[in-house]
VEXDREN-2710 file (C-alpha; in Angstrom, 1 decimal):
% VEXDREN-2710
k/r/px/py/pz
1/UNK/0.0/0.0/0.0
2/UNK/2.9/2.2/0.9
3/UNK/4.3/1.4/-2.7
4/UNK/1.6/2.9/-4.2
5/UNK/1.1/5.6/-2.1
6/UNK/4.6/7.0/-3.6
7/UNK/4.7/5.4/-7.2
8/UNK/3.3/7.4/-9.2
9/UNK/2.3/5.6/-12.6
10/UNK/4.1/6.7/-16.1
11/UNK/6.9/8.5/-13.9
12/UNK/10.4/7.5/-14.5
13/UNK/12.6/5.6/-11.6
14/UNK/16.1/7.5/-10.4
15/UNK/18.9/5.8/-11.8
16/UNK/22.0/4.7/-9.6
17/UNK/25.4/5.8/-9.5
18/UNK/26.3/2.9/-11.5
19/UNK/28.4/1.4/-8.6
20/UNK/25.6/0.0/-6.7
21/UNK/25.1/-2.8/-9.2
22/UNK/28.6/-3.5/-9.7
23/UNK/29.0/-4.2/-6.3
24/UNK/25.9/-6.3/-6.1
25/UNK/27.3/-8.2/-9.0
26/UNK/30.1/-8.5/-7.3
27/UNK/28.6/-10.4/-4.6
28/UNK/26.2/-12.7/-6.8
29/UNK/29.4/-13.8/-8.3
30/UNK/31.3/-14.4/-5.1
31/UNK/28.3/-16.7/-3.9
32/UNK/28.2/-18.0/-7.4
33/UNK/31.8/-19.3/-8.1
34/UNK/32.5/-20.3/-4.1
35/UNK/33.8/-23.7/-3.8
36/UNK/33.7/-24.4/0.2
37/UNK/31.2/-23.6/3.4
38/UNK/27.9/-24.2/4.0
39/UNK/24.4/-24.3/1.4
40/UNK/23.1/-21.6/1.5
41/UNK/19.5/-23.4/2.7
42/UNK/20.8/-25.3/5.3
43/UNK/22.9/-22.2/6.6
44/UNK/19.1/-20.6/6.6
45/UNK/17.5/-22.7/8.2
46/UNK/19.9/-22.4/11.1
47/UNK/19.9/-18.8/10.9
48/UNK/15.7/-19.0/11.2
49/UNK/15.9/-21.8/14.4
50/UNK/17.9/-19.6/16.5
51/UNK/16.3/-16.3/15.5
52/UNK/13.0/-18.0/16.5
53/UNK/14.4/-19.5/19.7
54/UNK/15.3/-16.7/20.9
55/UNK/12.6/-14.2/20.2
56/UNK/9.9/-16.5/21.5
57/UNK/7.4/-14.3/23.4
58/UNK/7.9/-13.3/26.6
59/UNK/11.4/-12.0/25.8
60/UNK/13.7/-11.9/28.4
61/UNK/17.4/-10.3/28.3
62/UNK/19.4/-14.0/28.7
63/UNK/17.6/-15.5/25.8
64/UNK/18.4/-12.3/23.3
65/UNK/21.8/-12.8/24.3
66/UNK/22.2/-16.3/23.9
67/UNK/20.5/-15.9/20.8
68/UNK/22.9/-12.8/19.1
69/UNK/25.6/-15.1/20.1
70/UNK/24.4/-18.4/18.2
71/UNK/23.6/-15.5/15.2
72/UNK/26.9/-14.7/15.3
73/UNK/28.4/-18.6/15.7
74/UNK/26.2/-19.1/12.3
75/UNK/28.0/-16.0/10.9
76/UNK/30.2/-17.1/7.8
77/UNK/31.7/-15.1/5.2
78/UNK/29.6/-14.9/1.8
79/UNK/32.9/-16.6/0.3
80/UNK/32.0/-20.2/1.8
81/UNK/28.5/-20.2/0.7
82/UNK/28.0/-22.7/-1.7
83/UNK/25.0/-22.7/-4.6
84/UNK/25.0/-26.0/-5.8
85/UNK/21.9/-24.9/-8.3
END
């Protein structure tokens, strides 16, 4: 709804500096060509169980914590995702 509040039909979309889709290139093709790490699905669904299990409701303090940390366990550079298709 908030899309079409501001689009306005006909009207021409800003173009980039040009570097913003170089670099986005960029890291398609470092996913793309990587040889080594995780999948990237089973490295998501890791990323979505500890998001979950720690944002349960109520929310306490401990269970944020312990959550950020496994987040951040899960973390691994975009240059050891694999895409096998």
């Amino acid at each position: 709804m908030r899309a079409a509040e501001i689009v306005q039909a006909g009207r021409a979309c800003a173009r980039g500096e040009g570097h913003s889709e170089e670099r986005a290139r960029s890291r398609f093709d470092t996913i793309r060509h990587s040889k080594g790490g995780q999948q990237a699905g089973t490295r998501s669904a890791a990323n979505e169980e500890a998001m979950q299990s720690a944002s349960r409701v109520p929310v306490d303090c401990a269970r944020c914590q312990a959550g950020w940390i496994k987040l951040q366990e899960l973390r691994d550079p975009l240059e050891r995702v694999t895409v096998d298709d």
